[in-house]
VOSEVO-905574 format. One record per residue (C-alpha): residue number from 1; residue in three letters; x, y, z. Coordinates in steps of 0.5 Angstrom, whole numbers, plus 500, padded with zeros to 3 digits. Layout:
BEGIN
R    n  res   px   py   pz
R  NUM  ALA    X    Y    Z
...
REM end
This chain:
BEGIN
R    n  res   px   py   pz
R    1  UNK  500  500  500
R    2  UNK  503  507  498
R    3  UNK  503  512  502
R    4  UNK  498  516  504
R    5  UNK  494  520  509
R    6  UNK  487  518  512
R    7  UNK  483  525  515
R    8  UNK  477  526  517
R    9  UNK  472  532  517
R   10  UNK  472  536  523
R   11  UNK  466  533  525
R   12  UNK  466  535  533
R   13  UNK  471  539  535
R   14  UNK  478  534  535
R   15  UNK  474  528  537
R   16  UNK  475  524  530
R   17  UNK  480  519  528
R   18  UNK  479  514  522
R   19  UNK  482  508  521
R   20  UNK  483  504  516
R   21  UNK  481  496  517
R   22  UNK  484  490  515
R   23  UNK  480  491  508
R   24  UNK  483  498  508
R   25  UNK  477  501  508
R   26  UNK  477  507  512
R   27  UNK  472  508  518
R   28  UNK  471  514  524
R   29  UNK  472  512  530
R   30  UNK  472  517  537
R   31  UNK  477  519  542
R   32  UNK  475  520  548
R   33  UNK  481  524  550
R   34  UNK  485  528  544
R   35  UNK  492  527  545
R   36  UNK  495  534  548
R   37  UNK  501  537  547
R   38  UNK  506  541  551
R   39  UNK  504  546  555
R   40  UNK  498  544  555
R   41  UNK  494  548  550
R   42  UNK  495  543  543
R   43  UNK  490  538  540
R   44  UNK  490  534  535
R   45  UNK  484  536  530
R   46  UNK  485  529  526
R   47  UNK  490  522  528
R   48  UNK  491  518  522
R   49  UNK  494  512  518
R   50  UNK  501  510  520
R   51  UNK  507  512  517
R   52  UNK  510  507  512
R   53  UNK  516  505  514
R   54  UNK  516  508  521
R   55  UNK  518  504  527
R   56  UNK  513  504  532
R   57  UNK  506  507  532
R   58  UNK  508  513  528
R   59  UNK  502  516  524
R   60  UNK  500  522  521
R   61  UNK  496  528  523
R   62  UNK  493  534  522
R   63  UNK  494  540  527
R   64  UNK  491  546  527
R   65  UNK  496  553  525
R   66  UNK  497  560  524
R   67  UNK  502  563  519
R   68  UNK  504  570  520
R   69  UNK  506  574  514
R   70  UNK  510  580  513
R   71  UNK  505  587  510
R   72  UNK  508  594  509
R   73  UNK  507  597  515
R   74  UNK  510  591  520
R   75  UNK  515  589  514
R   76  UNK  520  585  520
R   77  UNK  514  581  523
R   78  UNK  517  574  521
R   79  UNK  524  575  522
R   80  UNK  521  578  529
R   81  UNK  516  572  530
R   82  UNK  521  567  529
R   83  UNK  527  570  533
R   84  UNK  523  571  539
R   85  UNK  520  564  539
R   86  UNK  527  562  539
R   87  UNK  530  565  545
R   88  UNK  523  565  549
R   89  UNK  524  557  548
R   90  UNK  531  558  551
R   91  UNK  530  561  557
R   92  UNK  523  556  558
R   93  UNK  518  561  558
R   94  UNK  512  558  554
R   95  UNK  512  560  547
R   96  UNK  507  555  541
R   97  UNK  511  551  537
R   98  UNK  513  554  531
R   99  UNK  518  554  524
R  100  UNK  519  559  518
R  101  UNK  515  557  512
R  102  UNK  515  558  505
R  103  UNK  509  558  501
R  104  UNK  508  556  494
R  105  UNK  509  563  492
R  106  UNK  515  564  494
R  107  UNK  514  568  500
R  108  UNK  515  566  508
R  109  UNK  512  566  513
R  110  UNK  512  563  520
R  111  UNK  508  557  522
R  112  UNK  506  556  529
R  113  UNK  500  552  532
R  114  UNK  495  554  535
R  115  UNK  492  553  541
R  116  UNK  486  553  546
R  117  UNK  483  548  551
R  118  UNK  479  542  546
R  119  UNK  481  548  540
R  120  UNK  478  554  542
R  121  UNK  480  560  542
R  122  UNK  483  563  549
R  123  UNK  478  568  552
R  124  UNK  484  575  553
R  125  UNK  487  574  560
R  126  UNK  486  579  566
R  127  UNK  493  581  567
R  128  UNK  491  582  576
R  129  UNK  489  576  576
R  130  UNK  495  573  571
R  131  UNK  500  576  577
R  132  UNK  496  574  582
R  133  UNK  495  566  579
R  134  UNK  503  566  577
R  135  UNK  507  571  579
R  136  UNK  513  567  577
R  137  UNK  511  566  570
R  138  UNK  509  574  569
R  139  UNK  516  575  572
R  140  UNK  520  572  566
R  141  UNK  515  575  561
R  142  UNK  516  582  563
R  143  UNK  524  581  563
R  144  UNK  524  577  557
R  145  UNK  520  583  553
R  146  UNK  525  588  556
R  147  UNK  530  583  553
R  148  UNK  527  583  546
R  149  UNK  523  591  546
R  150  UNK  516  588  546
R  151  UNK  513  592  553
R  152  UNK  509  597  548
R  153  UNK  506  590  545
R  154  UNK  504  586  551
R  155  UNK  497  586  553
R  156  UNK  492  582  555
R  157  UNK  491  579  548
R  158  UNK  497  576  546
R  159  UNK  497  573  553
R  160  UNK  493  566  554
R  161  UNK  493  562  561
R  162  UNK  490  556  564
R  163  UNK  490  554  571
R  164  UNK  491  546  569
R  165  UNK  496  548  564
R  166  UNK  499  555  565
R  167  UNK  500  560  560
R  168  UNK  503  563  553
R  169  UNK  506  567  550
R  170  UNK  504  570  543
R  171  UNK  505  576  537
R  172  UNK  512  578  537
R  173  UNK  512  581  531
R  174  UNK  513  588  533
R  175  UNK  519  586  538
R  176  UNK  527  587  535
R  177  UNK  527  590  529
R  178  UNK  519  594  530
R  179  UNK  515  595  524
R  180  UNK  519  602  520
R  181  UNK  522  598  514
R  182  UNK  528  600  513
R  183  UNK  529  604  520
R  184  UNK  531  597  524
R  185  UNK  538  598  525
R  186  UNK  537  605  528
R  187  UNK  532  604  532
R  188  UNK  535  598  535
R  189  UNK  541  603  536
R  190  UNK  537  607  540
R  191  UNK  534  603  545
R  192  UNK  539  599  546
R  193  UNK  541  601  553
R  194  UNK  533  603  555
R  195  UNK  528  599  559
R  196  UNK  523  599  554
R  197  UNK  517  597  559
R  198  UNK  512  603  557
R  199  UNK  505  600  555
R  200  UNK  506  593  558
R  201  UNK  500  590  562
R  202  UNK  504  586  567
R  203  UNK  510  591  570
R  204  UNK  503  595  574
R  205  UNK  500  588  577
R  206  UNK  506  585  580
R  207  UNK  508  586  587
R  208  UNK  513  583  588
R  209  UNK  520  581  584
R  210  UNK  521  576  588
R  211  UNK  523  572  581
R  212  UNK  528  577  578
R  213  UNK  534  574  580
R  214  UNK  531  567  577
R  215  UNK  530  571  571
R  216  UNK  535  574  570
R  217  UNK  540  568  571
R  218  UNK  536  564  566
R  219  UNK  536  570  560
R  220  UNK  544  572  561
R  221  UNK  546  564  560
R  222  UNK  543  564  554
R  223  UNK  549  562  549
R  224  UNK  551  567  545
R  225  UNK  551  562  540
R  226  UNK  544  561  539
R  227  UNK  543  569  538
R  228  UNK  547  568  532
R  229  UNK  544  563  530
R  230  UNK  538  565  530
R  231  UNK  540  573  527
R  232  UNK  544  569  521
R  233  UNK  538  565  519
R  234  UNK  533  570  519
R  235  UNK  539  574  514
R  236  UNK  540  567  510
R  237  UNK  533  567  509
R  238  UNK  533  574  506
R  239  UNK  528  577  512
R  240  UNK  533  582  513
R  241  UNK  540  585  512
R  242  UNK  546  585  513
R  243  UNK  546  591  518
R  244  UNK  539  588  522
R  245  UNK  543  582  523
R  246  UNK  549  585  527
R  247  UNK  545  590  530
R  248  UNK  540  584  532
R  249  UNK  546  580  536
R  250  UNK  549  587  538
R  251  UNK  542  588  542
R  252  UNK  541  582  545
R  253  UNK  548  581  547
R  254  UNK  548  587  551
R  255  UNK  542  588  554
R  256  UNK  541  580  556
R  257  UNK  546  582  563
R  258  UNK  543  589  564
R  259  UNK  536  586  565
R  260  UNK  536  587  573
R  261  UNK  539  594  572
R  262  UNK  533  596  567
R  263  UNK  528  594  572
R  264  UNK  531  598  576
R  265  UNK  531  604  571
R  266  UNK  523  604  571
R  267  UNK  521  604  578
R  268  UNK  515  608  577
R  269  UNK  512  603  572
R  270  UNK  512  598  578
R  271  UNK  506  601  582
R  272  UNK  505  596  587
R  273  UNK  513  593  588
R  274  UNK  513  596  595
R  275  UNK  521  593  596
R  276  UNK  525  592  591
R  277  UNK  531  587  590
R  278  UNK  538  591  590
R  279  UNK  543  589  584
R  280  UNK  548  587  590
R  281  UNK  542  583  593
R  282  UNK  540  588  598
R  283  UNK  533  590  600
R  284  UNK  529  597  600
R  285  UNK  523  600  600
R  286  UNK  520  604  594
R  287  UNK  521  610  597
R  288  UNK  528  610  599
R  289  UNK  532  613  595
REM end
């Protein structure tokens, strides 16, 4: 038998799968529970006939997906969606599985799946009530979009979050390079030293930053090689320039250190952090000098 991929209509929600029988006819079966995937979020729609050759119960299977294109007014969104993911994952912040993708016209895109409990949409989050449920959690995003330029671009619309399986992280595509299209390189060059949380939905819910510490170790051993990497893919791939890729690692390498030091610097958005932790490890109250 040649190979080839039985599917079933999504009938009811992702609940399907069809088999074929001895007779190599196909037949729809239900499943009681749809497999999962990490962190919790992704559902098979379908789950098909075995790959032939594989060894063990491999099979085919459709899942559902997104894929971000570029557009004239955000011209870096791919370039930014795929750097972003990859080093989110590098430091375990919880990020939909994704990959660059080229369509049959040529064109790029980036592919992540989708996500939701049983396939639907997550409902946008309450950022007080996301501080409140996983103040660790939000500590990471926070410092992690001061990382890649990201703050302005946080609200609680690309954030999802389920108590049994935790959260997501989602949308980068104004982060690094931004959207001005041939302007990327300057624009990372002047914010290269700033906090760059103005317009995040978290800094003014958090009350603590107990998790900093924990944070910042995880971003500043990110090998530097893995920022490479991912900058000189995106410029292989013709997603930007020579000038962008360089500017890209220079920007990551050097704040991926100062992320503490950022924090720091923008106090006043912290609005219910009462004791901050000094860079030597101490401790003061926000009103001390």
């Amino acid at each position: 038998m040649g190979r080839r991929i039985l599917v079933a209509s999504r009938i009811k929600e992702s609940s399907y799968v069809i088999k074929a029988d001895a007779n190599d006819h196909e037949k729809v079966c239900a499943l009681a529970n749809p497999p999962r995937m990490l962190p919790g979020y992704f559902v098979l729609e379908t789950l098909g006939a075995p790959l032939d050759g594989a060894t063990g119960d491999v099979r085919h299977v459709r899942l559902q997906a997104a894929c971000r294109l570029n557009t004239p007014d955000r011209p870096y969104a791919v370039a930014n969606e795929y750097i972003a993911a990859r080093v989110a994952a590098a430091v375990g912040l919880p990020v939909p599985p994704g990959q660059i993708v080229r369509l049959s016209t040529r064109e790029l895109g980036y592919v992540c799946l989708l996500f939701g409990p049983e396939g639907s949409t997550l409902p946008p989050v309450i950022p007080a009530e996301l501080a409140e449920q996983d103040p660790q959690l939000c500590m990471g995003i926070v410092m992690f979009d001061c990382w890649i330029r990201n703050g302005i671009d946080r609200h609680d619309g690309n954030l999802g979050y389920l108590p049994e399986s935790g959260g997501v992280i989602f949308d980068h595509d104004l982060a690094l390079l931004g959207s001005r299209w041939g302007k990327a390189a300057d624009d990372l060059r002047t914010a290269a030293d700033q906090p760059c949380l103005d317009g995040h939905c978290l800094v003014s819910e958090l009350s603590s930053l107990e998790h900093a510490h924990e944070w910042a170790a995880r971003m500043a051993a990110v090998p530097k090689g893995l920022i490479r990497d991912v900058a000189r893919t995106a410029f292989r791939l013709k997603l930007i320039n020579a000038t962008e890729r360089d500017e890209v690692i220079r920007f990551l390498e050097f704040r991926q250190g100062r992320l503490l030091a950022y924090l720091e610097k923008s106090r006043k958005l912290f609005e219910k952090v009462q004791v901050w932790p000094l860079l030597d490890g101490g401790k003061r109250e926000a009103g001390d000098s």
